[in-house]
C-alpha positions in Angstrom: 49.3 188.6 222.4 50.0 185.1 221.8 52.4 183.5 224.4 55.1 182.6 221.7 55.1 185.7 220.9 55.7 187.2 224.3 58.6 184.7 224.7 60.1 186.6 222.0 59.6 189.8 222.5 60.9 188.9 225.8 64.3 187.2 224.3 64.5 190.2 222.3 64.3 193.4 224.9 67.5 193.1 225.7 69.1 193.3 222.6 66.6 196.3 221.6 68.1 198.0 225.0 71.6 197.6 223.9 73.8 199.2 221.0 75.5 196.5 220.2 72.7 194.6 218.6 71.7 197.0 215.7 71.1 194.9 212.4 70.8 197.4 209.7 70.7 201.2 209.2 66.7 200.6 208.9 66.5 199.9 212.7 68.5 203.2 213.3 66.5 205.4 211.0 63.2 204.3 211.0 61.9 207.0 212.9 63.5 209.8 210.2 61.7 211.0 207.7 63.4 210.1 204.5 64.3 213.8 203.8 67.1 213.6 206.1 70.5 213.4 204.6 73.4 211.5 204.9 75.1 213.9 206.5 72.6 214.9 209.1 72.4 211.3 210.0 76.2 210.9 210.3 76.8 213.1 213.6 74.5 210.2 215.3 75.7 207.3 213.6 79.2 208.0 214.5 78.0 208.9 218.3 76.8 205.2 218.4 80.1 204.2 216.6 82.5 205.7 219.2 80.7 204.5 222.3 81.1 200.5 220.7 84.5 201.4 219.7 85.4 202.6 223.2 84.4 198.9 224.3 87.7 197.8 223.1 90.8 199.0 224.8 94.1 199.1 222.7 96.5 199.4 225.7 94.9 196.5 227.6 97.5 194.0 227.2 96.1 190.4 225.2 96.8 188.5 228.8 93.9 191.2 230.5 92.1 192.0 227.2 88.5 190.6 226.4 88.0 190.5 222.5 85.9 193.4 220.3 82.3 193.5 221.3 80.2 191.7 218.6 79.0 194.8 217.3 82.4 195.5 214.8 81.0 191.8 213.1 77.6 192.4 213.4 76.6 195.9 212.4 76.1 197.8 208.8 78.0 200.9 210.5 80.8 199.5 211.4 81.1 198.2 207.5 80.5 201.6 206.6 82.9 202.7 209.0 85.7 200.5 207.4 84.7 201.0 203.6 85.6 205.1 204.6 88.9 204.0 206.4 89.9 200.8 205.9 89.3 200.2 202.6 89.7 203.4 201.2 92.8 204.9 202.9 95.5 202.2 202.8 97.4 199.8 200.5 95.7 196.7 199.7 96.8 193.5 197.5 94.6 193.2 194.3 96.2 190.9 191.9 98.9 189.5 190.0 101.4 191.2 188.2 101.8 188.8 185.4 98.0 189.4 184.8 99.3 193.1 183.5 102.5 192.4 181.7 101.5 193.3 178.5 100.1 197.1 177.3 96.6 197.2 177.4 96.2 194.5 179.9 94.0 194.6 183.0 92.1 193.4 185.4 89.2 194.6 187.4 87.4 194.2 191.0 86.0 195.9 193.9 87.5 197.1 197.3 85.0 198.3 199.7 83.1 200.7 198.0 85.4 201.2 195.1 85.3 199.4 191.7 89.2 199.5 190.1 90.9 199.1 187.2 94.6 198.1 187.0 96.4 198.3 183.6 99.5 198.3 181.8 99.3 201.8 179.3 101.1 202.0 176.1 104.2 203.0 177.3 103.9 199.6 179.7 103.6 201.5 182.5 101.5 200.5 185.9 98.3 202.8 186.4 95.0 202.2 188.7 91.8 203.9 188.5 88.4 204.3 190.0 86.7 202.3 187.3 83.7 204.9 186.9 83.0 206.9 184.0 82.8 210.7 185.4 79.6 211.1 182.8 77.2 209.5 185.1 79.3 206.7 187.3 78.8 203.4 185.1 81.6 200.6 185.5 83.8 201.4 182.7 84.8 198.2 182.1 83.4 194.9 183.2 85.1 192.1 182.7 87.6 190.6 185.2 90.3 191.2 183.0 91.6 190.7 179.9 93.2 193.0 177.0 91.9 195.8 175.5 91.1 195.6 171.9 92.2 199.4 171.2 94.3 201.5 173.0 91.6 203.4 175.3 89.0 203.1 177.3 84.8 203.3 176.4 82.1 203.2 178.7 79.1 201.2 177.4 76.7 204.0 178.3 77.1 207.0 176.7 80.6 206.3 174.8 82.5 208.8 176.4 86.2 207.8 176.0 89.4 208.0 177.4 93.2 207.3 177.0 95.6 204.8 179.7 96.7 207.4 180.9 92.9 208.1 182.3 92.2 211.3 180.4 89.1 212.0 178.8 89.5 211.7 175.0 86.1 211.9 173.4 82.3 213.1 174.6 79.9 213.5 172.2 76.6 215.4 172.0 77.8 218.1 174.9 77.0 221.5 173.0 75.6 223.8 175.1 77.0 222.6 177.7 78.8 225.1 180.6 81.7 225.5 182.8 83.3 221.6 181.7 86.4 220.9 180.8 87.4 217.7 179.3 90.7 218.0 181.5 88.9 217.9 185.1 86.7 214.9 183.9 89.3 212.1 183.9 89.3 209.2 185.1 90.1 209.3 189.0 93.4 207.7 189.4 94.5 205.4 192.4 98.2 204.6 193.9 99.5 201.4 192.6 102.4 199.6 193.4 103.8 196.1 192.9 105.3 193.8 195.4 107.2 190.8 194.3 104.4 189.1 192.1 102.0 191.0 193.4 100.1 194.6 192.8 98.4 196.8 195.5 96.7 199.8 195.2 95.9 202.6 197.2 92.1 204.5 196.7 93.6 207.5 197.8 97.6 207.2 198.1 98.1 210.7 199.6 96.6 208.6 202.4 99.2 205.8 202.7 101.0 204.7 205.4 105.0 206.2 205.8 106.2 203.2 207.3 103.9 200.2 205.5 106.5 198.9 202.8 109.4 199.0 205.3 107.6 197.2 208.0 106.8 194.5 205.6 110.0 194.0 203.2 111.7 191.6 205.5 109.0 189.0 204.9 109.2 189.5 201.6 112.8 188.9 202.0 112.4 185.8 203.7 109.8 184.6 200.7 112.2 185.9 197.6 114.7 183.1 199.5 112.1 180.3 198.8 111.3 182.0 195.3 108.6 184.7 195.7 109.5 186.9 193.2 110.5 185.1 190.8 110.7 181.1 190.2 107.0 180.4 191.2 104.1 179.6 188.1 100.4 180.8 188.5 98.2 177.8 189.0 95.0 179.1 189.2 92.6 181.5 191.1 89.0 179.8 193.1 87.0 181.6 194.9 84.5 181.4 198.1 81.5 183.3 199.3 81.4 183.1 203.0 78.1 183.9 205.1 80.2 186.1 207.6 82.0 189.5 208.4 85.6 189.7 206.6 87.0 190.0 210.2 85.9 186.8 211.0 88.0 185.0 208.3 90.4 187.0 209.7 90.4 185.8 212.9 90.2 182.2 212.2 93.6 182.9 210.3 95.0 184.4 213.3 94.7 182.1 216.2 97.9 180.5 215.9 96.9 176.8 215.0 94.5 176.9 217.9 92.1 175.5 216.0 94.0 173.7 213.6 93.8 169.9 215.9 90.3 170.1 216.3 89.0 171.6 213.4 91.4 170.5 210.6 92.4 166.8 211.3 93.7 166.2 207.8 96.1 169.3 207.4 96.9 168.6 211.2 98.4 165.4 211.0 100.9 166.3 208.5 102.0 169.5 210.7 104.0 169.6 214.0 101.7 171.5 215.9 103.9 172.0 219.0 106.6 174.1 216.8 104.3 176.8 215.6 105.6 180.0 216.5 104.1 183.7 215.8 106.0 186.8 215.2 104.3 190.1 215.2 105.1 193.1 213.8 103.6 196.5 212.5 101.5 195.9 210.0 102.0 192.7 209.3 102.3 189.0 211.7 104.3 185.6 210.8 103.3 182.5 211.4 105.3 179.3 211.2 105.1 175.5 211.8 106.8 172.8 210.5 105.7 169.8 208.3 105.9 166.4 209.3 107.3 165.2 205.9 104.4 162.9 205.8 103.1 164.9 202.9 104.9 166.5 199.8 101.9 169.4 199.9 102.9 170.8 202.9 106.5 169.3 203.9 109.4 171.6 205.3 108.8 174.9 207.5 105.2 176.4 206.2 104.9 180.7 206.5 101.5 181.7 207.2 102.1 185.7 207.1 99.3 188.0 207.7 99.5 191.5 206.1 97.0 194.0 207.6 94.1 194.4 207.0 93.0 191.9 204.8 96.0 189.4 202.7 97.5 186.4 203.2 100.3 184.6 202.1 101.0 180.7 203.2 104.0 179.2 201.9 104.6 175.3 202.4 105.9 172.6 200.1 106.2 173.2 196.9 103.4 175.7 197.1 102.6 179.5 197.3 98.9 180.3 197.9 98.0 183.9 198.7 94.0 185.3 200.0 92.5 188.1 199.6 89.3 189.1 202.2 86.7 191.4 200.5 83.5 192.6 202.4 80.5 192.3 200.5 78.6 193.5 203.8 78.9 193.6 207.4 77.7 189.7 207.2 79.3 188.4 203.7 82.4 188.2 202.5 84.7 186.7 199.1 87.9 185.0 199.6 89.8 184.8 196.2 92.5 182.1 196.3 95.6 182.5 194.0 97.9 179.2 193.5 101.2 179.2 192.2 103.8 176.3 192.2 107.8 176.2 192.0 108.8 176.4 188.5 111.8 174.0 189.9 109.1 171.1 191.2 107.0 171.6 187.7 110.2 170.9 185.6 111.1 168.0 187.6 107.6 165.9 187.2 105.9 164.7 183.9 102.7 165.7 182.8 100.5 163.3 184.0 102.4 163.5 187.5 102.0 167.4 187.9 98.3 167.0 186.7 97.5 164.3 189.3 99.8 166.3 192.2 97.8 169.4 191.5 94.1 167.8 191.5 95.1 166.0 194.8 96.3 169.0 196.5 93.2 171.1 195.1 91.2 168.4 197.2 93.3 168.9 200.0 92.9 172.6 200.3 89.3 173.0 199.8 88.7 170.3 202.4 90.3 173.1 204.6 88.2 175.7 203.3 85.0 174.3 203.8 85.8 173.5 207.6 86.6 177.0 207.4 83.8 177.9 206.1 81.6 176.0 208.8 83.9 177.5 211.4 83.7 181.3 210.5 80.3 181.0 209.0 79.1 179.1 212.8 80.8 182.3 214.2 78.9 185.1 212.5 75.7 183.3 214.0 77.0 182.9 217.0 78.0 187.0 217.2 74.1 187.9 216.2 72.8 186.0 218.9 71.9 187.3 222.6 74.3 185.0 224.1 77.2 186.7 223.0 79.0 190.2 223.6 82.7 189.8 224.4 85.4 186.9 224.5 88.5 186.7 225.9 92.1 185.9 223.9 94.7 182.7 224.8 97.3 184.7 225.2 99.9 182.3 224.4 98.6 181.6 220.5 96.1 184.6 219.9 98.8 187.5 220.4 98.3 188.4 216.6 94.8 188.4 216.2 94.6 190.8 219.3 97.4 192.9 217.7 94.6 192.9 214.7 91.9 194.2 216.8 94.6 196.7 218.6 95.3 198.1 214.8 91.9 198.1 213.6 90.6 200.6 217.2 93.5 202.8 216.4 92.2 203.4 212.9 88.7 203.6 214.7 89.5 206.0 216.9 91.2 208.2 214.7 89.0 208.7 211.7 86.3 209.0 214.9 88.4 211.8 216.8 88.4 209.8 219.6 91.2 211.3 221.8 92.5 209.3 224.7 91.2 210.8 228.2 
């Protein structure tokens, strides 16, 4: 064997000794024959799970704690894991309400696992669905939303239709067939619910949490008195693809402003740093600082509220920005960007001045996202290397990113029957 090579095999024993360090399910099963099942490979997958979720202790208090091992941001079974929790059994922010005013409006996109539809039916009520025609699972529709040029539903496969109210109106070509009936092959509905602006749905809402929606209404009624529900126009939406776990972006939102003077000069100099302040709560965390009035874009007291697991809402200036964190894999993730202004600050600007406001604050804000970017991209490397296992919290400004990490092992635990000793 060449000596290079030797060098890295040597680099690499370690991480082939440890658990942490699995990179795909490949590594895991490549000594099964492929006739295994899913379910025969589960019992060991979640044996692996437990003993890297036991790493993390959610009683340890964030002044003693050390951080998640790497494996939560590294591994394909830990995104697993959270596409059959996380994703699947709690609320989660999907879009706009004004985006589904109108009957026969919707809009589309993917949670974990799950493509969804959201639309308004003809009686202009709210319904979600698993977007997947029961015939043989194609993407009913597939566009990011729109309206609806009749008043049902067609897959482009095989045609089979259905009403807005998800049941299944027409498939063809079925004689002969046995034991079906039309009224069990709907399409599967989801919980939906709106919140201010805002709609979330639910995969499976028998699942959803009791206390949720009261834990988070008093942030909503501190945003309703800057104009959340109502007095605030939709901008526009941007998006970014991000070379690192969800979590990650998470994090990097949760520090505090500990990062904020280093990493983001700019927004920086137009905040007081040394009045930020963070408020946790159940399932959701509050952040505030206050502007320097240096800057219209981000003058007064800017909220940056974190609502678990995966939505954020950042109110400063004039402005009302809220992100949305989907996986796309344990090392990939989308961040989808929804502006909206005060209708009050439009009105009171011309044309060309709310034009020129909004391009320069566009610039301003994705400056910040592409140090993000570097940041949390520069992290998932530096979680897949051998160098790295745990970290430790500042206690002081990362109180809500460990209460993150404390929330996320408690939904670990439990779907893993992990029982305290």
């Amino acid at each position: 064997m060449e000596l290079g090579r030797v060098h890295q095999a040597l680099k690499l024993f370690p991480r082939i000794l440890s658990y942490r360090n699995w990179t795909s399910s490949f590594k895991r099963r490549m000594f099964v024959t492929t006739t295994v099942s899913q379910q025969q490979l589960k019992p060991n997958r979640d044996s692996i799970l437990k003993q890297e979720v036991l790493r993390f202790n959610p009683k340890t208090p964030v002044e003693s704690a050390v951080t998640p091992p790497s494996s939560w941001f590294t591994s394909t079974e830990f995104h697993e894991l959270e596409c059959e929790t996380i994703f699947n059994k709690h609320w989660l922010f999907v879009g706009r309400r004004d985006a589904v005013q109108n009957p026969t409006e919707y809009f589309t996109g993917l949670i974990g696992n799950n493509p969804f539809i959201v639309l308004r039916d003809t009686n202009n009520e709210l319904r979600a669905f698993f977007n997947v025609c029961r015939h043989h699972a194609m993407q009913v529709i597939n566009d990011l939303e729109g309206k609806l040029d009749s008043e049902q539903l067609q897959c482009p496969y095989h045609g089979w239709t259905y009403a807005l109210d998800g049941r299944l109106t027409k498939a063809t070509r079925l004689r002969g067939i046995q034991n079906f009936s039309a009224r069990n092959f709907g399409l599967k509905p989801m919980g939906v619910k709106t919140w201010g602006p805002l709609v979330l749905v639910n995969p499976f809402s028998e699942s959803e949490d009791c206390n949720f929606f009261d834990d988070i209404m008093p942030l909503k009624e501190s945003l309703d008195a800057l104009g959340f529900s109502s007095g605030l126009r939709f901008v526009e939406r941007k998006s970014y693809i991000m070379k690192c776990n969800w979590k990650v972006f998470v994090d990097n939102y949760l520090d505090g402003g500990y990062h904020v003077e280093i990493a983001h000069k700019d927004l920086g100099s137009a905040l007081n740093l040394k009045s930020y302040e963070t408020n946790v709560h159940d399932w959701h965390s509050v952040q505030r600082v206050s502007g320097l009035d240096n800057e219209d874009r981000v003058s007064g007291t800017a909220i940056y509220a974190h609502i678990f697991p995966n939505f954020m809402i950042n109110r400063y200036g004039p402005w009302l920005d809220n992100n949305t964190v989907l996986p796309l894999g344990h090392d990939k993730c989308q961040v989808i960007f929804d502006y909206f202004l005060e209708e009050k600050f439009v009105k009171g600007l011309g044309e060309d001045e709310i034009k020129k406001f909004i391009q320069e604050s566009f610039i301003a804000s994705d400056k910040v996202q592409q140090e993000d970017i570097f940041l949390c991209e520069g992290v998932q490397r530096g979680l897949s290397s051998a160098a790295y296992d745990i970290g430790r919290y500042a206690p002081k400004v990362e109180h809500a990113d460990h209460a993150f990490h404390v929330r996320l092992a408690e939904i670990y635990r439990n779907h893993l029957n992990i029982r305290d000793a």
